[in-house]
C-alpha positions in Angstrom: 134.8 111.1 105.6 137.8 112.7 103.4 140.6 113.8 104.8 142.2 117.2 104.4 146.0 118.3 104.8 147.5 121.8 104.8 150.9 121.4 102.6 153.3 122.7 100.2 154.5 125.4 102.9 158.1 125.0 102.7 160.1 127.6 101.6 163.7 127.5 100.4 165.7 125.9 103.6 163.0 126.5 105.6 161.1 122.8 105.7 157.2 122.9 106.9 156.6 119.0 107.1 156.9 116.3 104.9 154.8 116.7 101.6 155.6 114.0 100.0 155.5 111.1 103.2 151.9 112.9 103.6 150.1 113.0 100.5 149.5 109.0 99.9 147.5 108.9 103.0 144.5 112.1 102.0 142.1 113.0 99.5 142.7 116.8 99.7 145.6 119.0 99.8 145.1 122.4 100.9 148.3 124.6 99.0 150.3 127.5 100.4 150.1 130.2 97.5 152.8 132.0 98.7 151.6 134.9 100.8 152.2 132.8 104.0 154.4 130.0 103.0 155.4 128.0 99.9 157.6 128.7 97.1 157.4 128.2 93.6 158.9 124.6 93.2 157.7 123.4 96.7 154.0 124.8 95.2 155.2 122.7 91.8 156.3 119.9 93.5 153.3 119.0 95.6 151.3 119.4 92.7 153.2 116.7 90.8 152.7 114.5 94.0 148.9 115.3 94.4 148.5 114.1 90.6 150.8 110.9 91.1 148.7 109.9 94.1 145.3 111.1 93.2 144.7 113.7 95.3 142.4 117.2 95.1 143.8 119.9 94.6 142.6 123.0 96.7 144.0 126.6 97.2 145.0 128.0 100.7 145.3 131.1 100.6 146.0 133.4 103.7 146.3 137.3 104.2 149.7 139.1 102.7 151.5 138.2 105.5 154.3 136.3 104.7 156.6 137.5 108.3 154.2 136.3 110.5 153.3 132.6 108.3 149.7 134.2 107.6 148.8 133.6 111.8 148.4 137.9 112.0 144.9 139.2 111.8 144.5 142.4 109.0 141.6 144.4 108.7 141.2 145.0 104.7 138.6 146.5 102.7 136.4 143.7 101.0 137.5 144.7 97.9 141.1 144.2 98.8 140.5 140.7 100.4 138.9 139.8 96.9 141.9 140.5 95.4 144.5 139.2 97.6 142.1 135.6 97.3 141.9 135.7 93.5 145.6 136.6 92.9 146.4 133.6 95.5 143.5 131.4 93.6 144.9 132.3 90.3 148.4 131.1 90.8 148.2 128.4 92.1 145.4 127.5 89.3 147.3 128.6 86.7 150.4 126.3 88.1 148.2 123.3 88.3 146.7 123.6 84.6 150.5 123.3 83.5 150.5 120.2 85.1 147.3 118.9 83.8 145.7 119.3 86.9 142.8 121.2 88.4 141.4 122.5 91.9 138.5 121.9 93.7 138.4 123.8 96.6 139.3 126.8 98.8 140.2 126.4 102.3 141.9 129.6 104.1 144.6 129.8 105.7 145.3 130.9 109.4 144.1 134.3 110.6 141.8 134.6 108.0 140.4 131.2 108.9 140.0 132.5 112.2 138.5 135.6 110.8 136.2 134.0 108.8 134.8 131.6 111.6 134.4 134.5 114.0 133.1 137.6 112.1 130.1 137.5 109.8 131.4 140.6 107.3 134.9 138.7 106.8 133.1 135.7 105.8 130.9 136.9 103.8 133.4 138.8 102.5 135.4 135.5 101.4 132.3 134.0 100.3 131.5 137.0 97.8 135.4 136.9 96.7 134.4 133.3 95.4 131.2 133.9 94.1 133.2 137.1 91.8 136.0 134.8 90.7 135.4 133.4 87.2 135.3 129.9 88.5 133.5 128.4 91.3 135.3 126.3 93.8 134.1 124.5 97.0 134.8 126.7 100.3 136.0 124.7 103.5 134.5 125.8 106.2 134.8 124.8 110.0 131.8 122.8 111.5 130.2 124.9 114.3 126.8 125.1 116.2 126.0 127.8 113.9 126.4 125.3 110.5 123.5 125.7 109.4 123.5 129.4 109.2 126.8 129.1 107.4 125.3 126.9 104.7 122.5 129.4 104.2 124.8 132.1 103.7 126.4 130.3 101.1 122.8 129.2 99.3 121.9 132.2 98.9 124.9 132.9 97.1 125.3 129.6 95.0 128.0 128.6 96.7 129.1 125.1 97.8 130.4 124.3 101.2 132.3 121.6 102.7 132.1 121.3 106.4 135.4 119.8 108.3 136.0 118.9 111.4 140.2 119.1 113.4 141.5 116.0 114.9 143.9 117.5 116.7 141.9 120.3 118.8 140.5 120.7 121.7 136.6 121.6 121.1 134.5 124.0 123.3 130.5 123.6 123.3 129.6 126.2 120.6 132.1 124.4 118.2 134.6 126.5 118.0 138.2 125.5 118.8 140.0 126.1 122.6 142.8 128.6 122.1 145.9 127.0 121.1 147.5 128.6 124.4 145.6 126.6 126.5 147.0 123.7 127.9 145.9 120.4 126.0 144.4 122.4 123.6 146.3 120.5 120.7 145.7 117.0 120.5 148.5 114.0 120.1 149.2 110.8 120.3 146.2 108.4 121.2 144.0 111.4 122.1 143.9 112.8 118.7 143.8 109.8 117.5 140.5 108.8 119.5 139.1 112.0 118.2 139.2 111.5 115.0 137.9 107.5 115.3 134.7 109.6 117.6 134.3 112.1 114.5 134.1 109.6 112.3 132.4 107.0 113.8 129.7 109.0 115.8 130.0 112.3 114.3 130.8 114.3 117.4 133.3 114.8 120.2 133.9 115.1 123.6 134.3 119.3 124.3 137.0 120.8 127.0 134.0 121.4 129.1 133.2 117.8 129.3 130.1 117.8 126.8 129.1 115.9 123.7 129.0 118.2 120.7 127.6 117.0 117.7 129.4 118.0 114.4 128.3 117.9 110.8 131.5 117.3 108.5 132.3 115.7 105.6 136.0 116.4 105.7 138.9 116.2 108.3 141.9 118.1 108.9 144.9 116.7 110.1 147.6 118.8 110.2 151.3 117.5 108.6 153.7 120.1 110.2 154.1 118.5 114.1 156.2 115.7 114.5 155.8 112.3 113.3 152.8 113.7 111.5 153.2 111.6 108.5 152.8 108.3 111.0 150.3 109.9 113.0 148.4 110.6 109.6 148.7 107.1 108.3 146.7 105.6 111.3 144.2 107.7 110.5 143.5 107.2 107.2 143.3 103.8 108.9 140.6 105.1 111.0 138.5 106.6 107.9 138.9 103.7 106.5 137.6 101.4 109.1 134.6 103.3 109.9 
């Protein structure tokens, strides 16, 4: 199991957790590319700290939506999601060859995540925006009960997928995630933290409605923007490493 962190957010003054406390303890760091969160240097910085401790590099990029940090749904033509991915893609690609370094993966960010999970043409519309870009880079995709249907979208298209699972959120039976307005919906403390030891030892998790849900992941997200995060992050590398 590898696990995954959403970084390089910060912009100017404005402090989205603590890079460089987090990035010693994952293998893959997921970068703002600007059109949610993430400046230039923050975006530089992180990718100096991902090469110094070995960790892959992967692009998050979200919808132009840089008022509402990228958590606003927008309905856009597939041909304008392609380009909003690949100008994302590109810059952050193009800042990481300066540095010697190169990506490995796409994860999006926020609403589009959301988007993606939940409607079939808005994923397949990311997927095709991947498949047109001149490279081909992993896509990280949530586990669900409908994975396998996921993976054979992707197959058919000559994509590869990575399947993660979320320490840190409350499950419901199909696999998707409780709304984050629910009470207990995000995990902390030992609760997350017994999540994540279940997902990686047993593969599965306990679901709000009290059921076992099996999940097939290879990769898992903790998230580095709540506090103590950087703490909470190191005991679980702890975990992954144990198991």
């Amino acid at each position: 199991m590898l696990l995954n962190c959403d970084l390089g957010e910060s912009d100017g003054d404005n402090i989205v957790g603590d890079d460089a406390a987090i990035m010693p303890h994952i293998d893959q760091a997921n970068l703002a590319c600007g059109f949610h969160g993430g400046d230039p240097l923050t975006i530089q910085r992180c990718i100096a700290l991902a090469r110094e401790h070995g960790v892959s590099l992967g692009a998050h990029p979200s919808y132009p939506d840089r008022q509402g940090f990228g958590r606003r749904s927008m309905s856009l033509p597939a041909k304008q999601l392609q380009a909003v991915l690949h100008y994302q893609i590109a810059a952050l690609e193009g800042m990481a060859a300066s540095s010697d370094m190169q990506l490995s993966h796409v994860k999006p960010h926020g609403a589009l995540y959301n988007d993606m999970m939940t409607d079939d043409a808005v994923r397949c519309a990311v997927m095709d925006a991947l498949c047109a870009y001149h490279r081909r880079y992993t896509l990280l995709l949530q586990s669900t009960a409908g994975w396998q249907q996921h993976l054979a979208e992707a197959e058919s298209r000559g994509l590869v997928l990575q399947f993660e699972a979320f320490a840190d959120r409350r499950y419901l039976s199909d696999g998707s995630l409780q709304s984050r307005s629910i009470p207990g919906a995000v995990l902390s403390g030992e609760a997350m933290l017994e999540q994540a030891r279940m997902i990686c030892t047993q593969g599965q998790v306990v679901t709000a409605e009290g059921t076992t849900l099996a999940l097939h992941a290879q990769t898992l997200c903790v998230h580095g923007d709540s506090p103590g995060a950087a703490e909470q992050i190191r005991e679980i590398r702890q975990i992954v490493g144990a198991a």
